[in-house]
KEKE-3310 file (N, C-alpha, C; in steps of 0.2 Angstrom, whole numbers, plus 5000, padded with zeros to 4 digits):
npx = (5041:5055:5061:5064:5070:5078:5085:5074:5081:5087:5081:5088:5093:5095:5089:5075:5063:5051:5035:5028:5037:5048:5041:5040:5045:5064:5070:5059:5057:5070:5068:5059:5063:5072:5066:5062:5061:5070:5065:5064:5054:5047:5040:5024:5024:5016:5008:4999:4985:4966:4960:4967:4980:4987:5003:5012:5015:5018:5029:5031:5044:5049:5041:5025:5012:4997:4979:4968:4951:4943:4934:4923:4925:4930:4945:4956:4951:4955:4957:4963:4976:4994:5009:5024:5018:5009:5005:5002:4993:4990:4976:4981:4984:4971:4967:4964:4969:4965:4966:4958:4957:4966:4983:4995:5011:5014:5022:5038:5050:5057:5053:5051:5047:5038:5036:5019:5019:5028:5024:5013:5014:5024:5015:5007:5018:5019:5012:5013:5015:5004:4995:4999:4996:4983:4980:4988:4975:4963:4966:4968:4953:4946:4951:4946:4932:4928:4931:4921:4910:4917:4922:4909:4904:4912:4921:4934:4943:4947:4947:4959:4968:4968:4974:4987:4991:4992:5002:5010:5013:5017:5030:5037:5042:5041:5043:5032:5034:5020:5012:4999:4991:4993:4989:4976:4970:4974:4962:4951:4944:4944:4957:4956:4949:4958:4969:4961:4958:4972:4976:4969:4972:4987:4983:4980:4992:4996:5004:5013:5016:5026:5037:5029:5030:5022:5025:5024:5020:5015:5011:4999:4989:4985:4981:4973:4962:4958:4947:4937:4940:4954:4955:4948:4949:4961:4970:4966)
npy = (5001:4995:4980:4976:4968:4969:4971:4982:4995:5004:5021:5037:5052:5061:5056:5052:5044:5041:5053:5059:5065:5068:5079:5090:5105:5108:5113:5109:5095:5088:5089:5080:5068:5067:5060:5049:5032:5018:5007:4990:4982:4967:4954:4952:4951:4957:4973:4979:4971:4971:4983:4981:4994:5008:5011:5020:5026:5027:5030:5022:5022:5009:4996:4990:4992:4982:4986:4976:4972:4963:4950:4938:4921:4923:4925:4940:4953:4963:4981:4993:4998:5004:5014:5022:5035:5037:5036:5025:5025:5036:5040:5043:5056:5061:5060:5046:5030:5016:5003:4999:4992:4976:4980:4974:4971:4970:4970:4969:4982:4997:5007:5022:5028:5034:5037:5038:5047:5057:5061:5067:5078:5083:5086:5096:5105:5108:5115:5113:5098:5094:5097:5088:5075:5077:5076:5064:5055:5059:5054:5041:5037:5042:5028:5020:5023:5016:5004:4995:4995:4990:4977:4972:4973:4974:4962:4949:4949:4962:4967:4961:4965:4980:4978:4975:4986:4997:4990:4990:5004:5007:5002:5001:4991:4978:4965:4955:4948:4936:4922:4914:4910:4920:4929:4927:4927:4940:4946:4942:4929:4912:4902:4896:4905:4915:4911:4906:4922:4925:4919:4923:4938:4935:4927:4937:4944:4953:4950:4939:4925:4917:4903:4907:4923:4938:4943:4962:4963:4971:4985:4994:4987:4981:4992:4995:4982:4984:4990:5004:5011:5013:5023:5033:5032:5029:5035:5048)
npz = (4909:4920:4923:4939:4951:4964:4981:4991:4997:5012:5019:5017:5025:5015:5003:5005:5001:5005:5001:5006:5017:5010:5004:5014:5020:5021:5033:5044:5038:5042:5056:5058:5052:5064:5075:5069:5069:5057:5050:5044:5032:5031:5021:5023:5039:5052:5056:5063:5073:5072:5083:5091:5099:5093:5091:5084:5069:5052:5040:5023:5013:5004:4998:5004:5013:5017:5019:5031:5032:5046:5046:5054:5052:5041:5031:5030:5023:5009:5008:5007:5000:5002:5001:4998:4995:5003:5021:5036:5048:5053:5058:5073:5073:5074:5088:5088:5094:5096:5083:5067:5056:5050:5047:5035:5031:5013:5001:5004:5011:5016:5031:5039:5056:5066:5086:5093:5103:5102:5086:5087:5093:5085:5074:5081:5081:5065:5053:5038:5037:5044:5034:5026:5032:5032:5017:5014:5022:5014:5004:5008:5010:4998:4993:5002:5000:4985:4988:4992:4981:4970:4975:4974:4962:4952:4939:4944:4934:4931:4945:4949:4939:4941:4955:4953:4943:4954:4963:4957:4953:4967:4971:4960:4952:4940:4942:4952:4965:4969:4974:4967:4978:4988:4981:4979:4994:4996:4987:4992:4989:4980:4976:4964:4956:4953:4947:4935:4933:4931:4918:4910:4907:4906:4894:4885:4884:4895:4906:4912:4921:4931:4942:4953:4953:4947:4930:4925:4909:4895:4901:4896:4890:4904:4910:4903:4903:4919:4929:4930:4943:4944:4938:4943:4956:4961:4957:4961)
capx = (5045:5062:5062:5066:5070:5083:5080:5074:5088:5085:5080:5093:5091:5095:5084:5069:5060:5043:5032:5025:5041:5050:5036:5042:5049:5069:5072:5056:5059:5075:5065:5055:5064:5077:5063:5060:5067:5073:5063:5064:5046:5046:5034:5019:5025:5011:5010:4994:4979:4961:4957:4977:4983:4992:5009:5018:5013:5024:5028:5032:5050:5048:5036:5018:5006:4989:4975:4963:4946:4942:4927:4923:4927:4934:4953:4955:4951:4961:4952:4965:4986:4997:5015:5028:5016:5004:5008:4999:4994:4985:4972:4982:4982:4963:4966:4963:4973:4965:4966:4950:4959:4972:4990:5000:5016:5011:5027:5043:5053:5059:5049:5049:5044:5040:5029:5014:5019:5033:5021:5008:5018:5028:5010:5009:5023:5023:5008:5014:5015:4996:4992:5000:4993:4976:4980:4985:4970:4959:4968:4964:4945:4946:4950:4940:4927:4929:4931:4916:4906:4924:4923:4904:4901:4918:4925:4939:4950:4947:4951:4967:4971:4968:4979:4994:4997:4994:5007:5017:5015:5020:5034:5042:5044:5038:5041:5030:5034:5017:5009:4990:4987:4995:4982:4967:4969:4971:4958:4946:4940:4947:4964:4955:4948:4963:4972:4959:4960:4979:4976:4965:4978:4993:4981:4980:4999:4996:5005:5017:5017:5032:5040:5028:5032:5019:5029:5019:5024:5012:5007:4994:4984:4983:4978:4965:4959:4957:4940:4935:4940:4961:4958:4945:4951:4967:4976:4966)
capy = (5002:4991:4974:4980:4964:4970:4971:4990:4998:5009:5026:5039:5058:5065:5052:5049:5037:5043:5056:5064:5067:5074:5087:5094:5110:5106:5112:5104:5088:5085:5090:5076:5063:5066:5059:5045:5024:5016:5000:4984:4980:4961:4955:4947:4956:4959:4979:4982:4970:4975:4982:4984:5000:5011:5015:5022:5030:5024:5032:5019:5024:5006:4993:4989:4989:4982:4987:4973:4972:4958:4947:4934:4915:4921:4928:4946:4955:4970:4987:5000:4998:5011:5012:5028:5040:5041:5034:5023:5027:5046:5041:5049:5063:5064:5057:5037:5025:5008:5001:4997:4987:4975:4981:4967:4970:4965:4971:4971:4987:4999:5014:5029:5026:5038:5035:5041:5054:5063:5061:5071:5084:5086:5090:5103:5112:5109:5116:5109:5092:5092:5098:5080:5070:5077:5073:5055:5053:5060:5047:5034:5039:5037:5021:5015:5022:5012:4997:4992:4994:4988:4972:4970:4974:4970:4956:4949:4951:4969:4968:4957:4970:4987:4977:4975:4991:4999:4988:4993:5009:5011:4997:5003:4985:4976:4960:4956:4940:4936:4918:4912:4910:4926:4935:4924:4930:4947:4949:4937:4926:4905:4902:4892:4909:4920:4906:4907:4927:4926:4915:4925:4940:4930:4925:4943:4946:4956:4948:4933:4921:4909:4902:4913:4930:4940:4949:4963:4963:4978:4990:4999:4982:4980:4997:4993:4979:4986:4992:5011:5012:5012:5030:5036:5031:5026:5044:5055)
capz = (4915:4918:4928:4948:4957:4968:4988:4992:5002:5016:5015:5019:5024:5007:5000:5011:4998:5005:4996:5010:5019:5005:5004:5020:5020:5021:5042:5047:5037:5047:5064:5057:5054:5069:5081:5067:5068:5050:5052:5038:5032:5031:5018:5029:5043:5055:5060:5070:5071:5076:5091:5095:5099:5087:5096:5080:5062:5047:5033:5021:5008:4998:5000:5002:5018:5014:5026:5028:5034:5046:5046:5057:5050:5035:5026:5031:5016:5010:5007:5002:4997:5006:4999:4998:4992:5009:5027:5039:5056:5054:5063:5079:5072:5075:5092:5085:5098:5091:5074:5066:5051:5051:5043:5037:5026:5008:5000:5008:5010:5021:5033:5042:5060:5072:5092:5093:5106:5095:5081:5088:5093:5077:5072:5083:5077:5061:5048:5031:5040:5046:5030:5021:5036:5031:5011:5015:5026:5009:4997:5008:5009:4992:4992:5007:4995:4981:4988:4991:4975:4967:4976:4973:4954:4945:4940:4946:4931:4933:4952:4947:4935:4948:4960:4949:4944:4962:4967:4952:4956:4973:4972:4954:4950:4933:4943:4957:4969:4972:4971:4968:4983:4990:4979:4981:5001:4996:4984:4994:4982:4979:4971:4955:4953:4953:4941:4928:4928:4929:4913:4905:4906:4902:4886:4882:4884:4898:4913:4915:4926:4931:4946:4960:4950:4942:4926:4922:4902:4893:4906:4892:4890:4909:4912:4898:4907:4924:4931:4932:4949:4944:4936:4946:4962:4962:4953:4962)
cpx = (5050:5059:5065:5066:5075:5077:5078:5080:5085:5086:5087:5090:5089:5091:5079:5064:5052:5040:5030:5030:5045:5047:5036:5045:5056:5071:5066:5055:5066:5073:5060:5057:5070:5071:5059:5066:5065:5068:5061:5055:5049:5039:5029:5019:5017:5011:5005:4988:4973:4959:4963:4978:4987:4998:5013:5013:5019:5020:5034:5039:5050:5042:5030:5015:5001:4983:4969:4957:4945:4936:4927:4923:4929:4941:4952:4954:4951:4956:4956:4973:4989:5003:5018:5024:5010:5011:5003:4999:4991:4978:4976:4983:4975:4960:4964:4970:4971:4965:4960:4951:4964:4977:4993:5005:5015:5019:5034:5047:5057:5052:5051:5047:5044:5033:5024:5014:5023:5031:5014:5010:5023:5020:5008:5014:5022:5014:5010:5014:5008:4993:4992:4998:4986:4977:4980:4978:4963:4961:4964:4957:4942:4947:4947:4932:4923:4929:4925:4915:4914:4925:4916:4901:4906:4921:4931:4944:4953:4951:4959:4970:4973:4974:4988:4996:4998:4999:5012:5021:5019:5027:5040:5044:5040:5036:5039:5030:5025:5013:5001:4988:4989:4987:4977:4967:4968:4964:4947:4941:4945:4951:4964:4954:4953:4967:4967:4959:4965:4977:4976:4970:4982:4991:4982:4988:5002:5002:5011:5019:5021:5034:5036:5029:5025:5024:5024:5023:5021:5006:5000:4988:4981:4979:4969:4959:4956:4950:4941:4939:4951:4960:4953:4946:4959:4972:4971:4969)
cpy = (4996:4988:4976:4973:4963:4971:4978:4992:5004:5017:5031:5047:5062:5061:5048:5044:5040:5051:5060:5069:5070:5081:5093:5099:5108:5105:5108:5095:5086:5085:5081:5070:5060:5061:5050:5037:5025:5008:4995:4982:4973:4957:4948:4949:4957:4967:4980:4976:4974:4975:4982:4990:5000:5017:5018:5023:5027:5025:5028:5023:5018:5002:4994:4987:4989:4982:4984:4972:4964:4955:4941:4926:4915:4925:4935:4950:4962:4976:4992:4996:5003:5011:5019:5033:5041:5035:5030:5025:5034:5047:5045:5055:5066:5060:5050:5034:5018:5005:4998:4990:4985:4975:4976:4970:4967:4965:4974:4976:4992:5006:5018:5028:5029:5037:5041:5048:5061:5063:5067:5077:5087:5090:5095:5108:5113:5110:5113:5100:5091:5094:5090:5074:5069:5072:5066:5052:5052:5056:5044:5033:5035:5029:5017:5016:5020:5007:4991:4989:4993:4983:4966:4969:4973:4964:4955:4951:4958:4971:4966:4965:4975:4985:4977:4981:4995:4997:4991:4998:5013:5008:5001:4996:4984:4969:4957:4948:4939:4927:4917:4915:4916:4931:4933:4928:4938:4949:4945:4933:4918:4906:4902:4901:4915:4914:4907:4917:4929:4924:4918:4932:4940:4929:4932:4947:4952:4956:4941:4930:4915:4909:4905:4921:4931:4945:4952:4964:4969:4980:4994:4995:4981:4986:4998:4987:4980:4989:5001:5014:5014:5021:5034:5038:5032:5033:5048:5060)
cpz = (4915:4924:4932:4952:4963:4976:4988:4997:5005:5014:5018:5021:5019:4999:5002:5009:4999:5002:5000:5015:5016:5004:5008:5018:5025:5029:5045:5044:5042:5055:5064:5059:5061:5073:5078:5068:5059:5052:5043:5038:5026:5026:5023:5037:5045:5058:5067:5068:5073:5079:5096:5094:5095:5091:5092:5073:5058:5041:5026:5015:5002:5001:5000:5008:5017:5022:5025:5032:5038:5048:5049:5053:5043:5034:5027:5025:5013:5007:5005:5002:4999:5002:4999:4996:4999:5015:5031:5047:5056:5057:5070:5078:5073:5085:5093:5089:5096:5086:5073:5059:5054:5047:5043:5030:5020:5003:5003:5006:5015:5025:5037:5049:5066:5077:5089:5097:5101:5089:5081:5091:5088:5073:5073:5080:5069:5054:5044:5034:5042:5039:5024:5025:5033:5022:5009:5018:5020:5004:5001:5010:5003:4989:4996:5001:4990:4980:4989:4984:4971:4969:4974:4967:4950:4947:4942:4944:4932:4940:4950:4942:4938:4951:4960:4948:4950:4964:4961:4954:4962:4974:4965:4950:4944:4936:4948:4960:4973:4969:4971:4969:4986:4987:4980:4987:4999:4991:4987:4992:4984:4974:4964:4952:4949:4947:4935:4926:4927:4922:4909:4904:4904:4897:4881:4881:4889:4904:4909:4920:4927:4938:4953:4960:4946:4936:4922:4913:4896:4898:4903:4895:4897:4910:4907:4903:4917:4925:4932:4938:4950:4942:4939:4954:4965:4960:4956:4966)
residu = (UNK:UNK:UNK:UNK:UNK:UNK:UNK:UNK:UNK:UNK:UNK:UNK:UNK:UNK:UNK:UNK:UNK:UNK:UNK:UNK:UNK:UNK:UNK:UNK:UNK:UNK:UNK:UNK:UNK:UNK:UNK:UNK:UNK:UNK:UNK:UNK:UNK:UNK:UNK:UNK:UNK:UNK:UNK:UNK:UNK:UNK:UNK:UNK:UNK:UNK:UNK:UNK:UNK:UNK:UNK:UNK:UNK:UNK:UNK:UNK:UNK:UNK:UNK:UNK:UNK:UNK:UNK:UNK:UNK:UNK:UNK:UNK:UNK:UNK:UNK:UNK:UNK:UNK:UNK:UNK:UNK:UNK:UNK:UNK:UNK:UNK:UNK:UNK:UNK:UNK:UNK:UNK:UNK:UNK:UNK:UNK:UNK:UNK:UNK:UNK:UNK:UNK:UNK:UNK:UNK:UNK:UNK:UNK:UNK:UNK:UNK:UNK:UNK:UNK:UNK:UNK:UNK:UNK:UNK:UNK:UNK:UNK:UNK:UNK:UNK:UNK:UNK:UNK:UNK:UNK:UNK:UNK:UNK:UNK:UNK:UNK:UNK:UNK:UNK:UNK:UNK:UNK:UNK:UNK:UNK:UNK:UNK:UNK:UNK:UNK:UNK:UNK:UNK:UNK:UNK:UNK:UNK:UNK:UNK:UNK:UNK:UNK:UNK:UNK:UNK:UNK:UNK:UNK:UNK:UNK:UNK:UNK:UNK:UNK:UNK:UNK:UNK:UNK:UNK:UNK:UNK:UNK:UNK:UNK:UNK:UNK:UNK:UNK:UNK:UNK:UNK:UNK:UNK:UNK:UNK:UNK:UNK:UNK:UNK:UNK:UNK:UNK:UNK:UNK:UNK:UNK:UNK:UNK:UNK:UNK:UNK:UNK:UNK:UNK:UNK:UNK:UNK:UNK:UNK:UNK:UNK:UNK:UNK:UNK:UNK:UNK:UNK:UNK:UNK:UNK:UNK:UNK:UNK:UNK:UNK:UNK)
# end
C-alpha cells in the first residue's frame, strides 16, 4: 500500500467516503444525506463523553473515532476503532439517548453528521438503511467482544500489531502520525512498554518509527505478528 499523508478532504455527494452510506440505494442515499452536516474530525477531538447525551450519529468518510471505556482514576481505554466502514451513534436507533463509552477523534478526517431526530426518522422510512445500522451495530459487537480477552491474554506487540493495521485499514495510510505516548493511552499500558514493542517490530522490519510517525513498511510481517483477534474479529 502507497505512503497517504496528505490531509483527507471532505466527502462529496458523488463521493460519500463512507461505506455504509454508499450502500444506500441511490434516491434514498440523497434523502439521506440532504438532512446530513459535513463536519471536520479534529484529531483528539472530544465527540460524546460518558453519561452525555447522544444528539447526533456520524458516519465517518475519513478518519478514526476510538471508543473508550472509562475507569475510575485511570486513562480511558479504548475498546473498539470505528472508521468509514461503520458509524458511531446507532444506539438511537434502539432508542439509546446517553453514551455509555467515551468517543474521541483518534484519527483526523472528515464525517457524515445527521440529529438524532432526523436520524430516526430516516430510519423509518428507509429499510436498506435499518438493515446497515443493524450490520454496524453487529461489527461493533464483534469487537466489543474481543476486547476483552484481547486485552487480557495477548501481548502487547500483538495488540500494537492489531492496532496498526486497523488504523491502516480504515485511514488507507501506510504512515500513521502517532507518538508513544499517543499509543501507550490507547492501548492502556506504560509508554516504556509501547517503545520496547515498537522496537521489537522495527527489529523485525515490520514498522518504522521516526519523528512521531509510525511507517508501516511490510504489512505481511505485521499481519503475521498480530494476535488472532485481527482475523477473527476484525474481517468479519
Amino acid at each position: 500500500m502507497s505512503t497517504n499523508t496528505e490531509t483527507p478532504v471532505p466527502p462529496t455527494s458523488r463521493d460519500v467516503g463512507n461505506v455504509l452510506i454508499k450502500a444506500l440505494p441511490r434516491v434514498e442515499r440523497e434523502s439521506f444525506l440532504s438532512c446530513c452536516d459535513i463536519v471536520e474530525l479534529g484529531a483528539g477531538e472530544l465527540l460524546v463523553d460518558v453519561g452525555e447525551s447522544l444528539p447526533s450519529a456520524y458516519f465517518p468518510s475519513s478518519g478514526t473515532i476510538s471508543l473508550c471505556a472509562q475507569v475510575h482514576d485511570h486513562p480511558p481505554l479504548e475498546i473498539a476503532l470505528l472508521g468509514r466502514t461503520a458509524m458511531f451513534g446507532a444506539a438511537l436507533a434502539f432508542g439509546g439517548r446517553v453514551s455509555e463509552v467515551k468517543a474521541t477523534v483518534c484519527s483526523e478526517g472528515w464525517a457524515w453528521r445527521i440529529s438524532a431526530r432526523p436520524f430516526r426518522a430516516a430510519l423509518v422510512r428507509s429499510t436498506p438503511l435499518r438493515t446497515l445500522v443493524q450490520e454496524s451495530m453487529r461489527h461493533l459487537n464483534v469487537q466489543l467482544a474481543h476486547a476483552a480477552p484481547c486485552i487480557c491474554f495477548h501481548s502487547l506487540q500483538e495488540r500494537l500489531a492489531l492496532w496498526l493495521l486497523q488504523t491502516q485499514d480504515l485511514t488507507g495510510a501506510s504512515v500513521l502520525p502517532f507518538t508513544h505516548l499517543q499509543l501507550a493511552n490507547t492501548l492502556g499500558v506504560q509508554r516504556s512498554a509501547v517503545t520496547l514493542a515498537a522496537g521489537r517490530l522495527q527489529q523485525q522490519g515490520f514498522i518504522h518509527y521516526a519523528r512521531g510517525d509510525v511507517c508501516i513498511s511490510n504489512r505481511e510481517g505485521l499481519e503475521r505478528s498480530a494476535c488472532e483477534c485481527y482475523a477473527q474479529g476484525w474481517r468479519a
